[in-house]
C-alpha positions as CSV (number, residue, x, y, z in Angstrom):
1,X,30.8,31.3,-37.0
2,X,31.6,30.5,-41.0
3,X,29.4,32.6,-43.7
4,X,26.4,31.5,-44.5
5,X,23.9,32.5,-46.8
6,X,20.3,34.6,-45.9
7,X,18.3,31.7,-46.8
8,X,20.8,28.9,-44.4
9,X,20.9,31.7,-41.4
10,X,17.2,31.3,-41.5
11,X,16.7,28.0,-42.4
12,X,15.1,26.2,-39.2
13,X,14.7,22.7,-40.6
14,X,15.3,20.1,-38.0
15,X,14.9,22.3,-35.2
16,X,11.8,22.1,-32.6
17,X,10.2,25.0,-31.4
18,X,7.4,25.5,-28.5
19,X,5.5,28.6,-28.7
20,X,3.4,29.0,-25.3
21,X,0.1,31.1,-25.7
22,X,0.5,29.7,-29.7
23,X,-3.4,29.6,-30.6
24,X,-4.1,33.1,-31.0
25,X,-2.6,36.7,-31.5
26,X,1.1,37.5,-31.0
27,X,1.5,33.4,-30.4
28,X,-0.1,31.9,-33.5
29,X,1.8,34.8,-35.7
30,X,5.1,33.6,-34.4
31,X,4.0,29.6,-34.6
32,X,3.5,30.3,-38.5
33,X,6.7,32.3,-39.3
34,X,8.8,29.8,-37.2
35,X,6.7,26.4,-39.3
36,X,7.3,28.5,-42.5
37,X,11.5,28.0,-41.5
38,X,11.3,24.8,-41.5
39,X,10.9,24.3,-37.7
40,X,8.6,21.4,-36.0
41,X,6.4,23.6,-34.0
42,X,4.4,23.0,-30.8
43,X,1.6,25.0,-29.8
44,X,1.1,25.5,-26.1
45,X,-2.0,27.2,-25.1
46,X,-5.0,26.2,-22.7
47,X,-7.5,27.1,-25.3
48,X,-8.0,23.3,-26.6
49,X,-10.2,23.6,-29.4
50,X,-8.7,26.7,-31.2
51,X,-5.1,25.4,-30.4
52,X,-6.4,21.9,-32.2
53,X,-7.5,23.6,-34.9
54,X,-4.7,26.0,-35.9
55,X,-2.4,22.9,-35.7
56,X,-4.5,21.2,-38.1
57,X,-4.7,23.9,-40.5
58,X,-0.8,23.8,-39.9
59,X,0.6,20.5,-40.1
60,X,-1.4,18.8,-43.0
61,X,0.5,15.8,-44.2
62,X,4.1,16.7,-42.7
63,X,2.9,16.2,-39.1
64,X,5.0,19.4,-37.9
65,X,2.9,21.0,-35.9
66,X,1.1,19.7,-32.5
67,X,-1.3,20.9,-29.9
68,X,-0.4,20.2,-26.5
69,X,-2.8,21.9,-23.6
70,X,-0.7,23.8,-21.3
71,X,-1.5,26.0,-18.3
72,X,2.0,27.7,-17.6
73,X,1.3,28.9,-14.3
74,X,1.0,24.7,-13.4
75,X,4.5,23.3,-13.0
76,X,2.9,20.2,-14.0
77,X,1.5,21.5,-16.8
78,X,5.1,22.9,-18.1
79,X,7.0,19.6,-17.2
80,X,4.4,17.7,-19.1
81,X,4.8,20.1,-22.2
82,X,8.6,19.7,-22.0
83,X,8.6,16.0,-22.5
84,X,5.6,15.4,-24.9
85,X,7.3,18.1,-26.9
86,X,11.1,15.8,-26.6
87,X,8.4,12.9,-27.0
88,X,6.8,13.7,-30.0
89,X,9.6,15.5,-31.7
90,X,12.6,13.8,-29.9
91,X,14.2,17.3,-29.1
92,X,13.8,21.1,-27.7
93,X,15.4,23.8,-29.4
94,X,13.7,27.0,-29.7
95,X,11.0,27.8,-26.9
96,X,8.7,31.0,-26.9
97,X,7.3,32.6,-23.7
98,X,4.4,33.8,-24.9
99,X,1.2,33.6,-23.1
100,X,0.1,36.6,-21.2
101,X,-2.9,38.5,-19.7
102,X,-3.2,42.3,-19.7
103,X,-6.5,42.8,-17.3
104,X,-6.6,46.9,-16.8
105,X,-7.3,47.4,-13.2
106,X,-6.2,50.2,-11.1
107,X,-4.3,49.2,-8.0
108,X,-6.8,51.0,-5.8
109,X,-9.3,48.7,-6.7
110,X,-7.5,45.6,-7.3
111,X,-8.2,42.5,-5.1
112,X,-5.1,40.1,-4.3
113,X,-6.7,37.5,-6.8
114,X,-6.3,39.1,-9.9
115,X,-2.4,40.8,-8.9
116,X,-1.9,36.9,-8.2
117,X,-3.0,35.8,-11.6
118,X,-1.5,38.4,-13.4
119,X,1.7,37.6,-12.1
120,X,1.1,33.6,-12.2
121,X,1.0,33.1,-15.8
122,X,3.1,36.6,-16.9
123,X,5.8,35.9,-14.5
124,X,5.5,32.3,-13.2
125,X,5.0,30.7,-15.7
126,X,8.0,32.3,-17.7
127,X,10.4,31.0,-15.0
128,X,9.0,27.3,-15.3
129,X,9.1,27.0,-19.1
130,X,12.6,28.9,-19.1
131,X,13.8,26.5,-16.0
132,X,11.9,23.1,-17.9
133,X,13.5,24.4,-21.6
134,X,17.1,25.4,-20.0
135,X,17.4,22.1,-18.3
136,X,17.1,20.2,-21.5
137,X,19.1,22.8,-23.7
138,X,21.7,22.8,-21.1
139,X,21.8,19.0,-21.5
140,X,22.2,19.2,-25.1
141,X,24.5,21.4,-25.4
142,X,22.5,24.7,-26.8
143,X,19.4,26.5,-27.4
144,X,17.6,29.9,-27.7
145,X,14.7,31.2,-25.6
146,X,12.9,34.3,-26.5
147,X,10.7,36.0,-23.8
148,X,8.1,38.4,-25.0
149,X,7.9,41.1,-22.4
150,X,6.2,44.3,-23.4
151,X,7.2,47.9,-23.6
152,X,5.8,48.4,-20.2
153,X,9.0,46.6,-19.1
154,X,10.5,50.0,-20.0
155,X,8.1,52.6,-19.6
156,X,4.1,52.4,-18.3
157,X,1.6,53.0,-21.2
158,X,-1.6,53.9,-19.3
159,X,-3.3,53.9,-15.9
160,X,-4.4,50.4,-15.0
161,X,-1.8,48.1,-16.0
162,X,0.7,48.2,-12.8
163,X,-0.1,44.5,-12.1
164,X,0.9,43.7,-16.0
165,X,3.7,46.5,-16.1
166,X,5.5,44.8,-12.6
167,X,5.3,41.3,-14.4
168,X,7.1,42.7,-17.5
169,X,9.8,44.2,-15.8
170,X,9.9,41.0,-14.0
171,X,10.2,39.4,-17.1
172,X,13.5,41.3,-18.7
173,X,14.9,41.1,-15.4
174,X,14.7,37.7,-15.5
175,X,15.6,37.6,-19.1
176,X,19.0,38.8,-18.4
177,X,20.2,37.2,-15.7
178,X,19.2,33.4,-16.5
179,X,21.0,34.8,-20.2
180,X,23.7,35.4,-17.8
181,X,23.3,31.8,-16.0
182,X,23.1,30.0,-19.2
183,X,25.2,31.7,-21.5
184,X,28.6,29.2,-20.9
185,X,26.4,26.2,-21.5
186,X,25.1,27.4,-25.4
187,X,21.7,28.7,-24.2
188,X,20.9,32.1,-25.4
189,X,18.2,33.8,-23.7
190,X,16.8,37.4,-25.3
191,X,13.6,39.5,-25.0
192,X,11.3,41.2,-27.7
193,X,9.4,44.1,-26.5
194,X,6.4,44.7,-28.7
195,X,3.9,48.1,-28.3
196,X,0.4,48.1,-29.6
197,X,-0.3,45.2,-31.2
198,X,-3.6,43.9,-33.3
199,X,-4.8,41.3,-31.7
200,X,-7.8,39.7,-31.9
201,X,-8.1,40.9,-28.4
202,X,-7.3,44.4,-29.1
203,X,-9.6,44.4,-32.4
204,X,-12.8,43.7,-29.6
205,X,-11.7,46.5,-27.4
206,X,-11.5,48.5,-30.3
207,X,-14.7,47.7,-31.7
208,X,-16.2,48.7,-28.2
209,X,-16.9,44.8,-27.9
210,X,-15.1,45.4,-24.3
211,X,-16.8,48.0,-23.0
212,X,-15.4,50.4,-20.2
213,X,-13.8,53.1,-22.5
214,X,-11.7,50.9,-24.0
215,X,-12.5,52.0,-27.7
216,X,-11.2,55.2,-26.5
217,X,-8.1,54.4,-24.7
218,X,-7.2,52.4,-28.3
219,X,-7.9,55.8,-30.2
220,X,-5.4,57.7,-27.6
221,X,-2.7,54.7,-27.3
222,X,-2.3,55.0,-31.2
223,X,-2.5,58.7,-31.8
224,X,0.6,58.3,-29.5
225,X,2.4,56.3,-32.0
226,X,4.9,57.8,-34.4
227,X,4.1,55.3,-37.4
228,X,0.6,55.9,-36.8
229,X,-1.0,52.6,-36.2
230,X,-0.7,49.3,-34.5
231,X,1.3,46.7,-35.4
232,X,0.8,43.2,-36.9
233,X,1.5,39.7,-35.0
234,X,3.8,39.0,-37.9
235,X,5.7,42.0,-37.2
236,X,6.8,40.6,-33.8
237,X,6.8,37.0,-35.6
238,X,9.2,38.5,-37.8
239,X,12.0,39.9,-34.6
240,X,11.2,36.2,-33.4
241,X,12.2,34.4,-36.1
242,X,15.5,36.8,-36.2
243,X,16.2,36.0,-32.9
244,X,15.9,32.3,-33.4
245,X,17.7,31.9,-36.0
246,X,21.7,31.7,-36.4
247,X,21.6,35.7,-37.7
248,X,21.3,36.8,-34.1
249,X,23.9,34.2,-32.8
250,X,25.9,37.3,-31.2
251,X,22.9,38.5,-28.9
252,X,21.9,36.9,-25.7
253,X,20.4,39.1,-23.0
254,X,19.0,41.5,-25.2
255,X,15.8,43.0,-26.0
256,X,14.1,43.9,-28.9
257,X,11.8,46.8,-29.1
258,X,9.1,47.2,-32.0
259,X,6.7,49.4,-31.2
260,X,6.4,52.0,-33.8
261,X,8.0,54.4,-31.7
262,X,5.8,54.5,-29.0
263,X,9.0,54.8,-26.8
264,X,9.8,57.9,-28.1
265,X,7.2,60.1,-27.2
């Protein structure tokens, strides 16, 4: 690969990216990070009216940034994202698993509806955008995917999550081999692992707004942590935005753990 500066390895103009779960949290960080590059961004999300709106706010006169509805546990949904995205933009380069749930449920008292869901949009859906966004990179001769799995692909965190933690090692699993699969045909395929996160999600749970003890279990997850704190969305935004751009173009397969050194204790 010849030299290039900081600013050209990170310089994503021209490029299309699709961030799935992109309206809030973890997703909307990366979306702004990756539009700040230079990238045409589309956000993937089934909320509607907040993924409308944080495009919006996006896009202004430049038209860069899109909404497009997407359930990616539907293969229909996925295939439809895949060509509105090639539609609207006229190409796929850069495609972001994303969207997740984390319900904490212990097994013992966990119906076969919610193990199902869990694993239908953490794990299903992962396969169909990486299968949709791999056919069309294959075709065109290159691309980059980055899955966000979760440090519970490595390690458990806390009681309740074995449906979330099985998806996640699903996840990296999958992660290497279709890097593997792909890998001849200029697809690379890599994983970031983020810890404790502030989300808006996490904020409510921390402000007791979920009830069940989960104020609590935030106060013991972070006293855990070495840095001392949560991180930001733009703190995984940022390992995304490395991963996507040409100053990773040695890595396929990998993953990327930020977690504050969670993993270490």
């Amino acid at each position: 690969m010849p030299n290039k500066s900081i600013s050209e390895l990170f310089n994503l103009s021209g490029k299309t990216a699709v961030v799935t779960g992109g309206a809030m949290g973890i997703g909307y960080g990366i979306v702004k990070r990756l539009y700040e590059a230079g990238a045409n961004v589309v956000i993937a999300d089934i909320d509607k009216k907040t993924g409308e709106e944080k495009a919006k706010s996006l896009g202004g006169k430049e038209n860069r940034a899109v909404f497009i509805k997407t359930d990616v546990s539907s293969e229909k949904d996925v295939k439809n994202l895949i060509n509105k995205t090639i539609k609207e933009f006229g190409g796929l380069n850069i495609f972001v698993n994303d969207a997740g749930i984390f319900p904490n449920k212990p097994v013992l008292d966990m119906d076969l509806g919610l193990w199902e869901k869990i694993q239908a949009i953490n794990l299903r859906g992962v396969f169909l955008c990486c299968r949709e966004a791999g056919k069309v990179m294959v075709k065109n001769g290159g691309g980059n995917i980055i899955n966000i799995a979760s440090i519970d692909a490595l390690h458990p965190s806390q009681i309740g999550l074995a449906s979330y933690d099985a998806s996640k090692h699903g996840v990296w699993g999958f992660t290497k081999n279709f890097a593997l699969e792909v890998a001849k045909q200029g697809v690379r395929v890599n994983a970031i692992a983020p810890g404790g996160i502030n989300t808006e999600g996490v904020q409510k749970m921390n402000s007791g707004g979920a009830g069940d003890g989960q104020e609590e279990m935030i106060k013991q997850f972070t006293q855990k942590i070495p840095l001392g704190r949560f991180g930001e969305p733009d703190e995984i935004a940022l390992a995304v935005l490395f991963l996507a751009s040409e100053a990773s173009s040695y890595m396929t397969g990998a993953m990327i753990v930020v977690d504050g050194g969670f993993l270490l204790t």
